[in-house]
C-alpha positions in Angstrom: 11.6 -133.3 -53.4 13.8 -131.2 -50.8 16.4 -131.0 -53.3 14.6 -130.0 -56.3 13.1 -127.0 -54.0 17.0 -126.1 -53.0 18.1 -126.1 -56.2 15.5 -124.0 -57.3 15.7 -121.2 -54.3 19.6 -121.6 -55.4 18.5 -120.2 -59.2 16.4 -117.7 -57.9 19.2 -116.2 -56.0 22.0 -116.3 -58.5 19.0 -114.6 -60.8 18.4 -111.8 -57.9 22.2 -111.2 -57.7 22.9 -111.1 -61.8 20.0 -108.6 -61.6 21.5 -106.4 -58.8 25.0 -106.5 -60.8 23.3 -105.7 -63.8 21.4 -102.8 -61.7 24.6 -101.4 -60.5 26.6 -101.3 -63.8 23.7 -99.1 -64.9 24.2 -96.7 -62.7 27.1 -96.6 -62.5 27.4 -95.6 -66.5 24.6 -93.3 -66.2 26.0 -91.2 -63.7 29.9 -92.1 -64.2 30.6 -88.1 -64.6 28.5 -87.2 -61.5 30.6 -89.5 -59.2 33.6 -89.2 -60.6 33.8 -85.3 -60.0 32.2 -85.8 -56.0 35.4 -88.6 -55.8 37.9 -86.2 -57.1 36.6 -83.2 -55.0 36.7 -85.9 -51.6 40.3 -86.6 -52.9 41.8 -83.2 -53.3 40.2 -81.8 -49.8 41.7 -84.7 -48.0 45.5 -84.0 -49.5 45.0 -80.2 -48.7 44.3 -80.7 -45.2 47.1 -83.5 -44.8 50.1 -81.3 -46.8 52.4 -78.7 -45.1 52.1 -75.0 -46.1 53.6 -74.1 -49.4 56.4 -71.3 -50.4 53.8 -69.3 -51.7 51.8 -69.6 -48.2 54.9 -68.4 -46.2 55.3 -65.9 -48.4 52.1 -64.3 -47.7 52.1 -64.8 -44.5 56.0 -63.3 -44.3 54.4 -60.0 -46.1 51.7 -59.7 -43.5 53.7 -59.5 -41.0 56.0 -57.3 -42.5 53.5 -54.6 -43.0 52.4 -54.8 -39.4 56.3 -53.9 -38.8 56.0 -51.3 -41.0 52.7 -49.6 -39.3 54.4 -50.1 -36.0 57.5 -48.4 -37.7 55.8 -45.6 -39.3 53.6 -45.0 -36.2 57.1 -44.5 -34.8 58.4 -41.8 -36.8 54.9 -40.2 -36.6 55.4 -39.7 -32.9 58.7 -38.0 -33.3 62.6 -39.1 -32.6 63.1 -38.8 -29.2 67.0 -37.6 -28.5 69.1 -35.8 -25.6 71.9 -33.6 -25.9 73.8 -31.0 -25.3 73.2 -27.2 -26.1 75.8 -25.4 -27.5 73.7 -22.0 -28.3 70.2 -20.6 -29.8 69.6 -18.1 -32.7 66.8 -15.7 -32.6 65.0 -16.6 -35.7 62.3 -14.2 -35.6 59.9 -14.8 -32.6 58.4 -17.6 -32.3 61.4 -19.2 -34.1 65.0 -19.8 -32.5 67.4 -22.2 -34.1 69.3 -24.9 -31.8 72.4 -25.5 -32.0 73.1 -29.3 -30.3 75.8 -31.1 -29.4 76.3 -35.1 -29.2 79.3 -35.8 -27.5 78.9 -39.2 -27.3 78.2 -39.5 -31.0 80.6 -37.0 -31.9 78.8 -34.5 -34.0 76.1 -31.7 -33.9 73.1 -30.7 -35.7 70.8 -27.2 -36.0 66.8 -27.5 -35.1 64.5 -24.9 -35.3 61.5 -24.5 -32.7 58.6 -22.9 -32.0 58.7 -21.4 -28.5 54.5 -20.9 -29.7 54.3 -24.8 -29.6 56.0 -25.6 -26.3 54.8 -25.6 -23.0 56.4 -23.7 -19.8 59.3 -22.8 -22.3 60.3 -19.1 -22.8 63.3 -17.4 -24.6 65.0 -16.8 -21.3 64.7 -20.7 -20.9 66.5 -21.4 -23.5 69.2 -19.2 -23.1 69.5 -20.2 -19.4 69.2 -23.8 -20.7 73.0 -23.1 -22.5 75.8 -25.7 -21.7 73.0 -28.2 -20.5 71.6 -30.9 -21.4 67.8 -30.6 -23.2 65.5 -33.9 -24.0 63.4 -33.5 -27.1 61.3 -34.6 -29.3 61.5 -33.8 -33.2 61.0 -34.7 -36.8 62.7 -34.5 -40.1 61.3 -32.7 -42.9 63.0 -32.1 -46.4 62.1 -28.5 -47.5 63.0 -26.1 -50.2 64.9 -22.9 -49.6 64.0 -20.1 -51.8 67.5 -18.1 -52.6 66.2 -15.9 -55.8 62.9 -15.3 -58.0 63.6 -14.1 -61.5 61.5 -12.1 -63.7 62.0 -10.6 -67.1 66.2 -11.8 -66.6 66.0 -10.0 -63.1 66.2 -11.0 -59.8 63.5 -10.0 -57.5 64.9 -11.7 -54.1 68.6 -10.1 -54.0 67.6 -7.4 -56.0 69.9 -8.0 -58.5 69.4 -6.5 -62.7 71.5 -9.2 -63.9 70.5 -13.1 -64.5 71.0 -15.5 -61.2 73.8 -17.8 -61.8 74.8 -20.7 -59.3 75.3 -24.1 -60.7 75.1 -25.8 -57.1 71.3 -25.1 -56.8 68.1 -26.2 -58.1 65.9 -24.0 -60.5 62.2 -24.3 -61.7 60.6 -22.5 -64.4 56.4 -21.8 -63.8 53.7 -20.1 -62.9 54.1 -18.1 -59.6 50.7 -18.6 -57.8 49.1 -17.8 -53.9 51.6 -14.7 -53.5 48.3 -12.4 -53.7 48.8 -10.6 -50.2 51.9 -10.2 -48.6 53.1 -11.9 -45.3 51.5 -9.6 -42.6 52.3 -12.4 -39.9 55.5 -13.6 -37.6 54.8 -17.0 -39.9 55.8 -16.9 -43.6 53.1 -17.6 -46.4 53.1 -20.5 -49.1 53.8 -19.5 -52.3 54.1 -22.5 -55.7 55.3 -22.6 -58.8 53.6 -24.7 -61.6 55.7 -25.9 -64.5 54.0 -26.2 -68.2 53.9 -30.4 -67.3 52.2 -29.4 -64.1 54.8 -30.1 -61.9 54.7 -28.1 -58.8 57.0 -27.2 -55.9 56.0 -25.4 -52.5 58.2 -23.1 -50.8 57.7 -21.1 -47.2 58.5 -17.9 -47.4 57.4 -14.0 -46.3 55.5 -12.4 -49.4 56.8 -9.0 -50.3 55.2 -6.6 -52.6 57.8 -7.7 -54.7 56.3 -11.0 -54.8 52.4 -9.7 -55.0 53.2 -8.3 -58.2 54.5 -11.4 -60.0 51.7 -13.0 -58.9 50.0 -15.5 -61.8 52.9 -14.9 -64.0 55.7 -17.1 -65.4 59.3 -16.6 -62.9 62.0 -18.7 -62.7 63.4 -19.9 -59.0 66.6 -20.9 -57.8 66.3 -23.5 -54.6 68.0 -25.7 -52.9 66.5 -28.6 -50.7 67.3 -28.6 -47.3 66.5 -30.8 -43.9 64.7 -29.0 -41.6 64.7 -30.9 -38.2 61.5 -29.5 -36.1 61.6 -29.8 -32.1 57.9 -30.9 -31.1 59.0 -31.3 -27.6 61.7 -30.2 -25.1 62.6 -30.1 -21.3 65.9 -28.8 -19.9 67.4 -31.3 -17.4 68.7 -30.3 -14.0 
């Protein structure tokens, strides 16, 4: 009697277990897809958080940190190059303007800056030329300019004052409209006059408009430049 009850609990639970295989296998075919995405997803966040930082990665992170070098570089030049040397002599430019003349013995060469006396504190002309055959610390910065040397019109020049055409192989020439010469230079600083070639390319040049100049104003000139470096003190005190 006690084993025909055993043997049929026995059945009933190897029926319950077929059952909960069968039950399974169900779902797992009905929603194969679903759980094979969630497994690969589980699988690919477990690798990325266990492997080492790629080429690619370093890169990136390389270039970052190269362009804070390059903000901290460029804040540099923005400041100014900080120098000291030796002054040889000064050039009355045309007040507020004197050109430098500076030596670098220790270098072993020399260089011209033009300042504005304007722009500096406690400086005067009679500074400078007291400052002569000492040594100044300054401040400056580079700028790459163009030098006017003649404005042709009509196969004259205007400039030099010259009726025949402007010759000189060594310098640079443009070909355009002449535009904001409509007043002359009434200032001690000279005015900013361009030149606008048919493919709209346009250079800027400092200079003191003449009447000269006024004239040719909106019409087509040709100009003969040559690029220069003009190094700007910003700052200067004479040591003792």
């Amino acid at each position: 009697m006690i084993s025909g009850q055993l043997e049929s609990r026995s059945i009933m639970v190897y029926i319950n277990f077929l059952f909960a295989i069968i039950s399974i296998q169900m779902i797992i075919t009905k929603y194969k897809k679903s759980l094979f995405i969630v497994f690969s997803i589980c699988l690919q966040l477990g690798l990325s958080a266990c492997k080492p930082s790629t080429p690619m990665e370093n890169n990136v992170n390389t270039v970052k940190l190269n362009d804070e070098t390059q903000q901290a570089k460029k804040s540099s030049t923005e400041a100014g190059i900080k120098e000291l040397g030796l002054l040889k002599s000064i050039e009355d430019s045309g007040y507020p303007f004197f050109t430098l003349y500076i030596e670098f013995p220790e270098r072993g060469f020399s260089e011209y800056f033009s300042v504005n006396l304007e722009e500096l504190q406690n400086i005067d002309s009679q500074d400078l030329t007291n400052a002569v055959g000492k040594y100044v610390s300054f401040e400056y910065h580079s700028d790459l300019i163009n030098s006017l040397i003649e404005i042709e019109y009509l196969d004259k020049g205007i400039l030099l004052q010259d009726d025949t055409v402007f010759q000189n192989d060594d310098l640079k020439r443009i070909t355009g409209v002449l535009s904001n010469a409509a007043e002359e230079t009434t200032g001690d600083l000279p005015g900013e006059i361009y030149i606008t070639t048919e493919e709209e390319i346009t250079e800027k040049f400092s200079f003191f408009i003449t009447a000269e100049l006024v004239a040719l104003n909106g019409k087509v000139v040709t100009a003969h430049y040559e690029q220069r470096t003009l190094n700007t003190i910003t700052s200067l005190e004479i040591t003792e």
